[in-house]
N, C-alpha and C positions, 0 to 999 in steps of 0.2 A: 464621620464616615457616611457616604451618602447612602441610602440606602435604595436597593434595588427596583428596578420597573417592576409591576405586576404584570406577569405573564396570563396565558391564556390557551386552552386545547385549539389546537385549528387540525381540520381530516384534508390530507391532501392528496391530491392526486398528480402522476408526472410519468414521463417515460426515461429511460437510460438509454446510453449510448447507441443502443442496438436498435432502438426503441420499442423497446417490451410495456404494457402500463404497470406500474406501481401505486399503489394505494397504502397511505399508512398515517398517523397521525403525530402529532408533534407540540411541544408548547415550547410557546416564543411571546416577544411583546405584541407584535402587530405581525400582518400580512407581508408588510418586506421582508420583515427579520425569516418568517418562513421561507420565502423565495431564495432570499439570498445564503440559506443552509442548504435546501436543496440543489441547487446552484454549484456549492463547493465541492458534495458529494456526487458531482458531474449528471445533477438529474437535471430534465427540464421540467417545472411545473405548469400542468394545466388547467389544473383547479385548485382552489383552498378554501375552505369554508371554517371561518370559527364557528369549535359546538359550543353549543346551551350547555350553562354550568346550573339551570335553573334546578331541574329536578336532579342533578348528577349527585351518587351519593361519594365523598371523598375516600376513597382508598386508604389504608392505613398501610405504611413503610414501613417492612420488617427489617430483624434481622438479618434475616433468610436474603431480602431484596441487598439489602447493602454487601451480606457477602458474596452472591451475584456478580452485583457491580465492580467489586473489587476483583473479581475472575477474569470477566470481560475487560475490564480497564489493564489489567497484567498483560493478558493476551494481544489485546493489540498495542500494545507500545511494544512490547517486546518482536511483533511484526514489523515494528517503523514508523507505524502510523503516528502521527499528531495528537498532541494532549488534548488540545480544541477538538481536531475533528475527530480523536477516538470519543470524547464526550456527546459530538452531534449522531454518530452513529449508537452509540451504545442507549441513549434516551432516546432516539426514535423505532428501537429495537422492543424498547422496555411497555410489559401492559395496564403498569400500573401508572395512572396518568399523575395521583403525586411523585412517583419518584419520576417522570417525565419534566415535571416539574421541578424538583429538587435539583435536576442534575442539568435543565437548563440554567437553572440560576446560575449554579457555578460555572459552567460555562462563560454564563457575562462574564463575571468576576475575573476567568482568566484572560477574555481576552481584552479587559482594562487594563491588561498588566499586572495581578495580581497572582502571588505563587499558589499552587494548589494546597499547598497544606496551610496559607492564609483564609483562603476561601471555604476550606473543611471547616475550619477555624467557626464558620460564623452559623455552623448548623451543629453544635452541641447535641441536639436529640438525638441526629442520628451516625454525627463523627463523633466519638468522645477522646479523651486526652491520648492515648493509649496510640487510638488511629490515627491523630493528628502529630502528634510526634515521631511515629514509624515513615510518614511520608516526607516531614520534612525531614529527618537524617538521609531518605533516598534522594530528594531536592537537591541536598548538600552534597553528599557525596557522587552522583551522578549514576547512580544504581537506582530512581523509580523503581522499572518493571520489575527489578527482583524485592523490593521492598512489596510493592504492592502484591505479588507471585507470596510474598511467608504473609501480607494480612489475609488474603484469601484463605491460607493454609490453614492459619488460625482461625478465623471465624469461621470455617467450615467445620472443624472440632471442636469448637466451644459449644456450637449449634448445633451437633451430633451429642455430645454429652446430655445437652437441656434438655432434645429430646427424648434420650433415654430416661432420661428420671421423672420426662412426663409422663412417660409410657408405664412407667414403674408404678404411678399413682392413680392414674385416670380409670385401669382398668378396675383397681377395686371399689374406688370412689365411684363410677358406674353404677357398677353391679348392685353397691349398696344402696344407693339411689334407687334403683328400680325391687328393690327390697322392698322400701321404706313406703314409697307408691304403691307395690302390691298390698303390705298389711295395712295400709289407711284406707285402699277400696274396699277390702275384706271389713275393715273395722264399721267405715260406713252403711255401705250398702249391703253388705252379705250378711251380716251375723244378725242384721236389725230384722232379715225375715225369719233364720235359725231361733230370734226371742219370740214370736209371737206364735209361731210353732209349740215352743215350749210350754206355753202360757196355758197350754191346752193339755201340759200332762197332770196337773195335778198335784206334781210330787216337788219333792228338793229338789235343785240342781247339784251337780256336783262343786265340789270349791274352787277348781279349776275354771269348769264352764261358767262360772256366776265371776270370778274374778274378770276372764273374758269380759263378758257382759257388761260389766262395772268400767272398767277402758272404754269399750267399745259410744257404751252413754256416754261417758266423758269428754271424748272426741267431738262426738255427733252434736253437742253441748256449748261446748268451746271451742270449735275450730277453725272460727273468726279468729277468737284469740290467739291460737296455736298459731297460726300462720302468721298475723299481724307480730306475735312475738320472736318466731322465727327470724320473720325479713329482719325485725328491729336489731337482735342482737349480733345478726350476717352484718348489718347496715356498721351497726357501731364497731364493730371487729374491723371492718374495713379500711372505715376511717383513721381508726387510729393506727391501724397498720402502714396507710398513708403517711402519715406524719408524725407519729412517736418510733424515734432511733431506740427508745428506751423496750419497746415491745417488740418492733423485729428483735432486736438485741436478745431478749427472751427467748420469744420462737426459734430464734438460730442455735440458740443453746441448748434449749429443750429438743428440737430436732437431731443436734448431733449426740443425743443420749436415747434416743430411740431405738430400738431394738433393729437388727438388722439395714434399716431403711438408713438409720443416723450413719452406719459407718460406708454406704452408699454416698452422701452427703458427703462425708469427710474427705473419700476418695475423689469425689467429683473436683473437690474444692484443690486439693493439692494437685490435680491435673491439671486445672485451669491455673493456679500457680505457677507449676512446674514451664508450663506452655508458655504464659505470657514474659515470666523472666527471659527463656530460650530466645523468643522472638526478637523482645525487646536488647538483649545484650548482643545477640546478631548482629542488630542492627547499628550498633555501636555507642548507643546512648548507654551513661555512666551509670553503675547501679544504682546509688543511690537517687537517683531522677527517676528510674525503670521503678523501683520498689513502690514507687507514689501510687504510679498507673497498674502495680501489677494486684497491691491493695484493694482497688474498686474491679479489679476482674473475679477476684476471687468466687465471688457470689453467697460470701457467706460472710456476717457483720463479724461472728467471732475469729473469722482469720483474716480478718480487712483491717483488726485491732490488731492483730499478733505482726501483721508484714510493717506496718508501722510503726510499731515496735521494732521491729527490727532494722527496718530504716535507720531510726533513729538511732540505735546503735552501730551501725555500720556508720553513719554519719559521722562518728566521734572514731573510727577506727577500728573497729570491733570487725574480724572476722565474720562472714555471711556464716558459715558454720555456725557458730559459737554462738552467733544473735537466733540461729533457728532452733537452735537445741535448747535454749532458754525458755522461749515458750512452751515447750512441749507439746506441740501440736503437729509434731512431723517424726513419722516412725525413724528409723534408725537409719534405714536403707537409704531414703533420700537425704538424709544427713548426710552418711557416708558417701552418696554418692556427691551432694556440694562439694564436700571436703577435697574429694579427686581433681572434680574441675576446676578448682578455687587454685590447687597444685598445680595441676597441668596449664593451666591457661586456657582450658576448652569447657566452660561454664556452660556454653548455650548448649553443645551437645551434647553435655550429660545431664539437663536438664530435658533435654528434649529426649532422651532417653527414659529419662523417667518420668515426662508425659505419657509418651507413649504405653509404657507398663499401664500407670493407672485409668489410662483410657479405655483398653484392652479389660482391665480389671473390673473397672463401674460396667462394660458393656456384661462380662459373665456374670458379674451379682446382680443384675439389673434380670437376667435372664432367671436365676436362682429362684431372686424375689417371687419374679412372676408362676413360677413352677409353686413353690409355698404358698402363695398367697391364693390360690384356685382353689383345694379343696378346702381352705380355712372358710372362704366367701360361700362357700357350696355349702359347708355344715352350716353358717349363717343363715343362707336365705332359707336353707333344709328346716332350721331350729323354728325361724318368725313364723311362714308360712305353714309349715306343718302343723306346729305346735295349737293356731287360731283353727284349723283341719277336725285338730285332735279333739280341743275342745268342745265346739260344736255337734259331733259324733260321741261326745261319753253320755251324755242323757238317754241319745236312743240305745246304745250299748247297754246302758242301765236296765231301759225299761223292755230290753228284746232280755234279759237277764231272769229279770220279775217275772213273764209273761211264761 
């Protein structure tokens, strides 16, 4: 397979029909390849300048960016427009100059003659199986724009979901963070002047305020160390988080036994189930081929094990029911509800029905969480900081006592 020109930003400048000037930029191989897109889309160019990629720092391709692009790409095909030239407009549109780049690429690709969901095909990072299958069934069948109209649909909900559970976490993990900064300023610099105050009463301390104290050395002591061992053991978590299946495997398990948050989790995960089967049977792809892709959407290893499982039992003829009820990892309801569809012949839309429930569900527990979890984090930072307050003040309480 040959593999592709490198491309290049060029800023160009041109007027349109009316001749208004336009300014905007674009990546392509060379300066013709620029001229000759401008050109199609009935501009005239009057400048082009390739930028300096010297100091440029690289953009990083969201999610967020590719469900975008799948919006855009929907919307104008479904106006009429050209698979080529909905690609030259929608990357010259776009401000992130990798996905500029990403979607010029493919553009070559297509107009070598190559089908779109070939060309998805060859960016795995950012098409995966899921999305490169839902296009080429529209390929096939002659339905694109509504293929690409349900991937938007989906990635806009998968990506409303993530965000809600980030939001569900960020806030506490925050707050605790600057918890943990305040009792280490106080540990450092505050209480080391509270000790030499003390030094001058004479007396015991209390076992409180001397326990203080005894931290507070301890920190001021070792806190090279403390940090150096911090980073190390963040570094090593990270790592093998990286590349032991064996440890997300863990975390996945121990997260959906968490209180509260785990069955957040669980609901998130049967949404994005629920969502991707809908899609993908829409679409017309067999289940057993859908169950592969609906596996790695889940976002959770302990039910990416269980859809495979069931796979595999559906493989051999096993009822989708009866393979989901085996693992146990799906309440009743969405059981019952397979079993309808499975009946009826309308799998995608009662599946996408009971998306929709757990969607709607993760967003009110998501909401729940956040109501709980404020005054828990309040009593927290109330208990560190107060408590370092308290201590420092029982000595002179003490000795206003004596006196």
């Amino acid at each position: 397979m040959a593999q592709a020109a490198k491309q290049y930003p060029f800023s160009w400048q041109g007027k349109d029909p009316r001749g208004t000037v336009l300014k905007g930029t674009v990546v392509a191989v060379n300066e013709a390849a620029v001229r000759a897109s401008l050109r199609r889309q009935g501009l005239v160019p009057t400048q082009i300048r390739r930028q300096s990629t010297l100091f440029q720092k690289r953009a990083k391709i969201t999610t967020e960016d590719i469900a975008i692009f799948s919006r855009q790409l929907a919307t104008m095909l479904q106006a009429g427009i050209p698979l080529v030239q909905a690609f030259d407009i929608v990357a010259n549109g776009h401000e992130n100059p990798s996905m500029q780049k990403l979607l010029s690429a493919i553009k070559v690709d297509l107009e070598s003659g190559t089908t779109l969901a070939e060309a998805l095909a060859k960016h795995p990072l950012y098409f995966d199986k899921l999305f490169v299958n839902l296009v080429n069934s529209g390929e096939q069948s002659g339905a694109l724009e509504n293929l690409l109209d349900k991937i938007a649909t989906y990635k806009e909900k998968t990506e409303a979901i993530k965000k809600k559970i980030k939001k569900a976490l960020t806030y506490p993990i925050a707050v605790l963070a600057v918890a943990v900064i305040v009792t280490a300023v106080l540990l450092v610099f505050v209480i080391p002047q509270f000790e030499s105050i003390f030094q001058g009463f004479g007396a015991d301390l209390p076992a409180f305020t001397q326990f203080v104290v005894g931290i507070s050395r301890f920190v001021r002591g070792n806190g090279v160390l403390i940090i150096l061992g911090v980073v190390g053991i963040a570094t090593v978590f990270m790592y093998f988080k990286r590349r032991s299946k064996r440890m997300n495997e863990f975390l996945d398990r121990a997260l959906l036994k968490t209180p509260v948050l785990g069955e957040i989790i669980r609901k998130a995960a049967i949404a994005r189930f629920t969502r991707t089967l809908s899609t993908m049977f829409a679409a017309g792809v067999p289940l057993v081929e859908a169950l592969e892709s609906v596996a790695g959407a889940t976002g959770n290893i302990v039910y990416e094990k269980a859809t495979m499982e069931i796979r595999t039992e559906v493989a051999t003829g096993q009822r989708l029911q009866r393979a989901m009820e085996a693992t146990e990892l799906f309440p009743n309801m969405v059981i019952q509800m397979v079993a309808v569809g499975e009946e009826s012949g309308s799998l995608d839309e009662m599946c996408a029905k009971v998306a929709d429930f757990y969607e709607r569900d993760v967003d009110d527990a998501v909401d729940n969480l956040s109501a709980l979890l404020e005054p828990m984090i309040m009593a927290i930072l109330g208990i560190l900081v107060g408590g370092l307050v308290i201590a420092m003040y029982l000595p002179i309480f003490k000795l206003g006592a004596v006196v």
